[in-house]
C-alpha positions in Angstrom: -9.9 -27.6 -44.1 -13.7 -29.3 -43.3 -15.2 -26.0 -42.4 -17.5 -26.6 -45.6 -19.9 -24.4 -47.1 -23.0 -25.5 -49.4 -21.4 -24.5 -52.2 -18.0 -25.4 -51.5 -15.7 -28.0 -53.4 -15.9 -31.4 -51.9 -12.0 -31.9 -50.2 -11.6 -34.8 -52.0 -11.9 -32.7 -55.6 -9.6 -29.5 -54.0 -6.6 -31.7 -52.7 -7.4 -34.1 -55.5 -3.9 -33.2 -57.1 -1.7 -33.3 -53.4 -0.5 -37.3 -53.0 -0.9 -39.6 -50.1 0.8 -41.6 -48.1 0.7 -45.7 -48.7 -1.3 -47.2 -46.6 -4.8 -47.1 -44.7 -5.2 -46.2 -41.2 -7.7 -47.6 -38.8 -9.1 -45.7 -36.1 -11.7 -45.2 -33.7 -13.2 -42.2 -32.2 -11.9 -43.1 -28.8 -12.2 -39.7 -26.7 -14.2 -36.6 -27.2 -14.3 -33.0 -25.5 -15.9 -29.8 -25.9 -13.7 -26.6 -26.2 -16.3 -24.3 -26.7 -20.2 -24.2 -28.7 -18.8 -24.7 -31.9 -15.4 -26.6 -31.5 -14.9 -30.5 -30.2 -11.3 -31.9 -30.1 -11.7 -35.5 -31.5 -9.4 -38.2 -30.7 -8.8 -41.2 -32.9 -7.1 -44.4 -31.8 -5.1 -45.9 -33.3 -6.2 -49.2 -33.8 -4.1 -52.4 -35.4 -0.8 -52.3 -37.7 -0.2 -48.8 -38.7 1.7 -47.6 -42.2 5.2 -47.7 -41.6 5.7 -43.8 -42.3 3.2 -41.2 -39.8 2.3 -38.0 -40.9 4.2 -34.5 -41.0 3.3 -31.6 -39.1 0.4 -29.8 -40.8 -0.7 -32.7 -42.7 -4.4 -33.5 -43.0 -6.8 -36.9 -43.5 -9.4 -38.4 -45.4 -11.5 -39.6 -43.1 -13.9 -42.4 -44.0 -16.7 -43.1 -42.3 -18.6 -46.5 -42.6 -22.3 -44.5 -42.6 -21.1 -41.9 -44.4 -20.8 -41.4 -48.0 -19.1 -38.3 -48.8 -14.8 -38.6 -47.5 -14.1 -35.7 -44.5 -11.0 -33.7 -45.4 -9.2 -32.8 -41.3 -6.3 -30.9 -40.4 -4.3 -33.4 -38.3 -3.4 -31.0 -34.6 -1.1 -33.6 -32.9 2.6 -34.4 -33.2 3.5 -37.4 -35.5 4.9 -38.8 -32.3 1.9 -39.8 -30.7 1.1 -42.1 -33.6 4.2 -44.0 -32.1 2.4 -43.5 -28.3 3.5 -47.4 -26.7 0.1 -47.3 -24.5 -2.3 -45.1 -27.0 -1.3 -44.4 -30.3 -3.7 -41.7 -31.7 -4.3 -38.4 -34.1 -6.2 -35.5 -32.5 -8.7 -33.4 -35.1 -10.5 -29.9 -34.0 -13.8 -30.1 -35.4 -15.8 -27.2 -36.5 -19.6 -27.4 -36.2 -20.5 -27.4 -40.1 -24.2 -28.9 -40.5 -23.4 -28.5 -43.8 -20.7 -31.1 -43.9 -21.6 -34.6 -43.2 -18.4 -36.3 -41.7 -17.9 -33.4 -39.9 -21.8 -33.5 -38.7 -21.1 -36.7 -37.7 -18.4 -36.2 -35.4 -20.9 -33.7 -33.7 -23.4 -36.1 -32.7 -23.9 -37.3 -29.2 -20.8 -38.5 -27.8 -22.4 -41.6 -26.4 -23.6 -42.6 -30.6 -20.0 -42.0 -31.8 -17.6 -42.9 -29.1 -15.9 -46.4 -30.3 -17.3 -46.0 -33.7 -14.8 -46.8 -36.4 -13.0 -45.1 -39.0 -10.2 -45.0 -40.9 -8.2 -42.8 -42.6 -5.4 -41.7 -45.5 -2.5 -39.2 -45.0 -2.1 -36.1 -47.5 -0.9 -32.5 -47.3 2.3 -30.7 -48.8 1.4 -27.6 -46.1 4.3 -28.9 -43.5 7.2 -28.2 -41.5 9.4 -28.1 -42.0 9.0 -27.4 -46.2 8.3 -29.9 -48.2 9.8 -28.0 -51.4 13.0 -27.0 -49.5 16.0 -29.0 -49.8 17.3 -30.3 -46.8 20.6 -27.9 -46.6 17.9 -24.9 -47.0 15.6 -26.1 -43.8 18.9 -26.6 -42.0 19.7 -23.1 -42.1 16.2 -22.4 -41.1 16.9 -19.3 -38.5 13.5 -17.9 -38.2 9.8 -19.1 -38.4 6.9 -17.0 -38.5 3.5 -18.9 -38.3 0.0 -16.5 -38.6 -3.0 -18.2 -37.8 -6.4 -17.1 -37.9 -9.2 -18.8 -36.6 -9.6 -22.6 -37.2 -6.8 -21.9 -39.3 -4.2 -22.6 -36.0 -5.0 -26.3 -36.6 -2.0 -27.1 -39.1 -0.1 -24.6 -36.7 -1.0 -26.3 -33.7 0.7 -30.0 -34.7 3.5 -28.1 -36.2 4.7 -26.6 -32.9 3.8 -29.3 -31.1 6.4 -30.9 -33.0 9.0 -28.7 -32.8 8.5 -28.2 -29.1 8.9 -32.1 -29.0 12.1 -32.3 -31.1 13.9 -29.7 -29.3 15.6 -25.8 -30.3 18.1 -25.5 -33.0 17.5 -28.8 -34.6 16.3 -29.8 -37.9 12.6 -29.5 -37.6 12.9 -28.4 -34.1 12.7 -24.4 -33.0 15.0 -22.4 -34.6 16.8 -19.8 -33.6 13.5 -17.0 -33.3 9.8 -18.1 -33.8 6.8 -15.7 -33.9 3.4 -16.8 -34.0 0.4 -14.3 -34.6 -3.2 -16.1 -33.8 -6.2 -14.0 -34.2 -9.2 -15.0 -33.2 -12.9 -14.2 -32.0 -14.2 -15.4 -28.5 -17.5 -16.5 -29.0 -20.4 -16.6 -26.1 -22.3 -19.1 -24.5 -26.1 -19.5 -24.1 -25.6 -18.5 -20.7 -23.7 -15.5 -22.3 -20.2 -16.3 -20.4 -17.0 -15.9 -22.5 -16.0 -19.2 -24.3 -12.8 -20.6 -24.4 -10.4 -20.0 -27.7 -9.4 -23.1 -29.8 -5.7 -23.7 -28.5 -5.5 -20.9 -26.4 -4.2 -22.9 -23.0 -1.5 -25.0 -25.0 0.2 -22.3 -27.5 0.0 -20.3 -23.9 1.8 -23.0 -22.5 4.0 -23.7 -25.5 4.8 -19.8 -24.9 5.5 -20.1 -21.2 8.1 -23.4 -21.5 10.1 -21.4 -23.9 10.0 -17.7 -21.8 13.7 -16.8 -20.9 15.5 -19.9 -23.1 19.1 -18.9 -24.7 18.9 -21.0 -27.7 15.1 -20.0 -28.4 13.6 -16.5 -29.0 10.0 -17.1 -29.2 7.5 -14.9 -29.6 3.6 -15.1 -29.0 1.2 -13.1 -29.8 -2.9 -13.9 -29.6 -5.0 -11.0 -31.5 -8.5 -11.1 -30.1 -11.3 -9.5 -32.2 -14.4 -9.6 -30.6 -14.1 -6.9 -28.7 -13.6 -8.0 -24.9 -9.4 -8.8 -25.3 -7.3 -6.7 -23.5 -5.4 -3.9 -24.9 -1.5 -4.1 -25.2 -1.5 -6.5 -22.6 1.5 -8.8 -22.3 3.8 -11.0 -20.5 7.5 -12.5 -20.8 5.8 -15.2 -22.9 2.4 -13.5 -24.2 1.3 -10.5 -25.7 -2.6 -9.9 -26.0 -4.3 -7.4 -28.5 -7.5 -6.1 -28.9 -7.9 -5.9 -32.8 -6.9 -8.0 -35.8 -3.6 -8.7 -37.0 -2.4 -5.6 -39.1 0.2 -5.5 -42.0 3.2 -3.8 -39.4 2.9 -6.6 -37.2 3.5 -9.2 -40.3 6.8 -6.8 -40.9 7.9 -6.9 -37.5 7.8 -11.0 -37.1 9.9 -11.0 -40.3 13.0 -9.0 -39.4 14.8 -6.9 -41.4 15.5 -7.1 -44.3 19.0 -8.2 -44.3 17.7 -11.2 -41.9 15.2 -12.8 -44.2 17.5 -15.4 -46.1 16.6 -17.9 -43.9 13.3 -17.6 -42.6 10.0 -19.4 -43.5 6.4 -18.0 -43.4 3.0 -20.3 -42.8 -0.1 -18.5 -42.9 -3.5 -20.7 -42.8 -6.8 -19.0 -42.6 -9.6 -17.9 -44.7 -9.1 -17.3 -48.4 -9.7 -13.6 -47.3 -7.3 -13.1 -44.7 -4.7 -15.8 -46.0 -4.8 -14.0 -49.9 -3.7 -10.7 -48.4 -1.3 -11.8 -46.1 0.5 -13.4 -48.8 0.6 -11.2 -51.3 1.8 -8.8 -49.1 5.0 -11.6 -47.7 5.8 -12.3 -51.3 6.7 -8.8 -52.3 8.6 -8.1 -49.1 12.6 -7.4 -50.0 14.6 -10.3 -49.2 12.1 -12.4 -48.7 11.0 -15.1 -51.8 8.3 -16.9 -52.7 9.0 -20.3 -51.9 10.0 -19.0 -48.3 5.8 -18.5 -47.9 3.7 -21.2 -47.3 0.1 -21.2 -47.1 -3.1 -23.2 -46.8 -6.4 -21.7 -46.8 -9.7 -22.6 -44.2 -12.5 -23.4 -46.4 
């Protein structure tokens, strides 16, 4: 969500029939930092009496911003716990260069013109984990998670693990039994011509890592790289690395068979594109249903 084009529907319009949560938060952009040309992470503080409730994993805001006119639509990335954080209670957003977009050009300006400015925000999004449209015995019996991120599109993803990680394995919005996650992504280059980094890439690698080897937790992690300088087929305990874009098999192989689907949940969050087919292809897959695959699409 906030990677805008010209001719795109203003956020506020698209999401116009999703509710928010009661209550306004106050903010301020209180750290900044650079993951690559065309990606900042952008911290906001939390600043006086917060709402009662915090967000869900995947949720998004409406940013306002007191220059700015039009209302930013951004995919929360943190864990709702660090709105709770006793010394620094804050939200993280990944940003996307978009020139295009004014709160989002906004956040892109000099650090030194934004840092300390002040925001604020509301809380919307039905694109969380667990599902919102489950019941509660159904995400109970939540065996298997698949989450398939493409681009930008890992922001959602990103609080939502971070989440589960937090909360624990075989818990009720914690990690089930097996999670797979498929990220594919391009590495851009920088002026100097030197690989960038990936959005993410050193925290789900780490996220991967910490759960290597557990016995309550098989998790799965693989990062597709499509700009041509990944590395073939290589892997790890906790990584596999591909050279090419995610491919219809490898959807089929993080679901399972077909006589393991009952209890499994799909996310997919990309471009309309990528997201569109994916979907269509889940939703027709034996023994999975349609309500077992969510989506959100990177516009």
């Amino acid at each position: 969500m906030a990677n805008v084009r010209e001719d795109s529907i203003p956020h506020v319009v698209r999401t116009a029939h999703e509710q928010r949560q009661a209550g306004v938060w106050n903010a301020t952009v209180s750290q900044i930092d650079e993951v690559n040309s065309s990606i900042r992470l952008i911290r906001l503080g939390i600043v006086g009496a917060a709402p009662e409730r915090t967000h869900l994993p995947g949720q998004y805001i409406d940013l306002s911003i007191p220059s700015i006119p039009t209302i930013g639509g951004f995919t929360i990335t943190s864990p709702p716990l660090t709105t709770r954080d006793p010394t620094s209670p804050h939200i993280e957003l990944a940003i996307q260069r978009s020139p295009n977009n004014p709160p989002a050009a906004y956040l892109w300006r000099a650090t030194p013109d934004i840092l300390h400015a002040p925001v604020s925000f509301l809380i919307g999004g039905n694109f969380v984990y667990p599902p919102a449209h489950l019941t509660h015995d159904e995400c109970s019996k939540i065996d298997r998670a698949v989450f398939v991120a493409g681009g930008v599109g890992i922001n959602p993803i990103m609080s939502m693990l971070s989440a589960m990680h937090a909360r624990g394995g075989r818990k009720l919005g914690g990690m089930p039994r097996r999670v797979s996650v498929l990220y594919t992504c391009r590495r851009g280059r920088d002026a100097a011509g030197e690989p960038e980094k990936v959005l993410f890439e050193d925290r789900l690698a780490g996220l991967a890592q910490k759960w290597a080897g557990s016995e309550v937790v098989e998790y799965r992690y693989t990062f597709f790289e499509t700009s041509g300088q990944g590395r073939q087929n290589e892997s790890s305990v906790a990584i596999r690395h591909q050279a090419r874009r995610i491919r219809h098999d490898d959807l089929l192989e993080a679901i399972g068979p077909e006589d393991d689907r009952a209890n499994t949940v799909v996310y997919v969050c990309g471009l309309p594109a990528m997201t569109d087919e994916f979907v269509e292809l889940l939703k027709t897959q034996p023994g999975l249903s349609e309500k077992q695959v969510c989506c959100e699409k990177w516009w």
